[in-house]
C-alpha positions as CSV (number, residue, x, y, z in Angstrom):
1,X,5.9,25.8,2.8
2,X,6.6,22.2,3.5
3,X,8.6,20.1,0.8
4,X,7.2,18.0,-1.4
5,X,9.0,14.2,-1.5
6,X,9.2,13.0,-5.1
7,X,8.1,8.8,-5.3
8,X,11.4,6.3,-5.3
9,X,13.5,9.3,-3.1
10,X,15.4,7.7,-0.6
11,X,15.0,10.6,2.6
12,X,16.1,10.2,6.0
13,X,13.8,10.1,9.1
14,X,13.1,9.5,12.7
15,X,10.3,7.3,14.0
16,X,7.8,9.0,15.6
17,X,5.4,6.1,16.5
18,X,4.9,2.4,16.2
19,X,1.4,0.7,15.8
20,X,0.4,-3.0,15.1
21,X,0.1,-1.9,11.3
22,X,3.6,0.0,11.0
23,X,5.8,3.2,12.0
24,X,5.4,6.4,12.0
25,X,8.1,8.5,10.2
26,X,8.6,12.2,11.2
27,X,10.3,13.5,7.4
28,X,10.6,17.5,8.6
29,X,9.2,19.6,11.2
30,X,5.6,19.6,9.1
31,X,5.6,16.3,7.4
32,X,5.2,12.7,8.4
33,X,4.6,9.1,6.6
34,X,3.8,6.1,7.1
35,X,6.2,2.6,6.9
36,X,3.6,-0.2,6.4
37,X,4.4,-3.6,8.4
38,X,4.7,-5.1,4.6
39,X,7.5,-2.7,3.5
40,X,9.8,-3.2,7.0
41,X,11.6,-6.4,5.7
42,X,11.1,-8.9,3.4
43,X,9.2,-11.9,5.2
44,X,7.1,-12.1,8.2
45,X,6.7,-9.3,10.8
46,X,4.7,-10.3,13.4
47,X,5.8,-6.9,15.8
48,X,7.1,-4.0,14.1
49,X,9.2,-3.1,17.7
50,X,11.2,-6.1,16.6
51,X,12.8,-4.4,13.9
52,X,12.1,-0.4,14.8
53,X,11.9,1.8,18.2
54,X,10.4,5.1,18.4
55,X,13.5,7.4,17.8
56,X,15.2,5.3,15.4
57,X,16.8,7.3,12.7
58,X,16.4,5.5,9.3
59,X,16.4,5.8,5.8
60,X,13.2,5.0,3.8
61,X,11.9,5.4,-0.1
62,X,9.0,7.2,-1.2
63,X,6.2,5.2,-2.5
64,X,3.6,7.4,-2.6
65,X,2.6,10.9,-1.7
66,X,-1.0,11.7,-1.4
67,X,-0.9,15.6,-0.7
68,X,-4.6,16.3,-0.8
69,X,-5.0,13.8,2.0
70,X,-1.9,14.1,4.0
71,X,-0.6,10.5,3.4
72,X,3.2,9.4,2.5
73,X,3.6,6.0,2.0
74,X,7.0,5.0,2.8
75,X,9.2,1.7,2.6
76,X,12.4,0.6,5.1
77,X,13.0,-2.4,2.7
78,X,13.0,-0.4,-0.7
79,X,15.4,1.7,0.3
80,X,17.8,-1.3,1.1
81,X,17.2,-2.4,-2.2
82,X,18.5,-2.0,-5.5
83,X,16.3,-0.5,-8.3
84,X,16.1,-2.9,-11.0
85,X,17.5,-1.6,-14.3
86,X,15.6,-1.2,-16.7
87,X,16.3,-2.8,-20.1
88,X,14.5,-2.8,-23.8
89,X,13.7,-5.9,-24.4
90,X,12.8,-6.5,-28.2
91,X,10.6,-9.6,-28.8
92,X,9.8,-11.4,-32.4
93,X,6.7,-11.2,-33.1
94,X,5.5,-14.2,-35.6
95,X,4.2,-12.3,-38.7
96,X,0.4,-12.9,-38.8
97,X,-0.8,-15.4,-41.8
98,X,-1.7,-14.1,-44.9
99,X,-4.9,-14.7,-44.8
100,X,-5.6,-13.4,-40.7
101,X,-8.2,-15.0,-39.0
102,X,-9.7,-16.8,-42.7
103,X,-8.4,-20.2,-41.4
104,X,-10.4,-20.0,-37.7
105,X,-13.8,-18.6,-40.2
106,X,-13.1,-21.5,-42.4
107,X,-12.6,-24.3,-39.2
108,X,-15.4,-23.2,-37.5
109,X,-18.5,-24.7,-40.4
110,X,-16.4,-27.8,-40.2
111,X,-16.7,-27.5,-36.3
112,X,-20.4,-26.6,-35.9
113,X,-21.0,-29.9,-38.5
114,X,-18.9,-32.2,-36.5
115,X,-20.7,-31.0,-32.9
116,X,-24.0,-31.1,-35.3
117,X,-23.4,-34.7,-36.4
118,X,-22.3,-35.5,-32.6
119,X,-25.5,-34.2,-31.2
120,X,-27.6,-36.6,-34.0
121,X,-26.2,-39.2,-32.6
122,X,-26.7,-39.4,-29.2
């Protein structure tokens, strides 16, 4: 049975393939994913031989894993990178008026009778 890659695991691999779109990543004897020319580097890649050759042993992260399909979407640049840290944020809400949404019902008859004494005019 092959193994199943769990999305943000860093894994090691060797490049099977390179293609105008991205690299081919050989995970294990049965599985293989994909390194998208958008998650090689940060910036431009105009040829993804620049940066990778086919027998390159990397490290990538796990975006994705689409079993039913066959499809790992991996990333050379995420693995690089630090995971943000996640932190609880608490944010003050203003306590809603008293009397809710009474002062927009209450503008808008002034509104309509201003746009209505506008419209006379003209």
């Amino acid at each position: 049975m092959p193994r199943k890659y769990e999305c943000g695991e860093i894994v090691t691999g060797t490049v099977t393939g390179i293609q105008t779109y991205g690299a081919f990543v050989s995970l294990d004897d049965t599985t293989q994913g994909l390194i998208h020319i958008s998650e090689i580097t940060n910036g431009y890649v105009k040829d993804v031989g620049n940066f990778l050759k086919v027998g390159d042993v990397i490290e990538v992260r796990v975006l994705s894993t689409d079993y039913a399909n066959g499809k790992i979407s991996l990333s050379l640049k995420a693995a690089y990178e630090e995971q943000p840290v996640r932190r609880k944020t608490t944010m003050k809400v203003p306590k809603p008026a008293s009397d809710g949404f009474n002062t927009l019902r209450k503008k808008l008859n002034e509104w309509i009778e201003q746009s209505q004494r506008q419209n006379a005019t003209k």
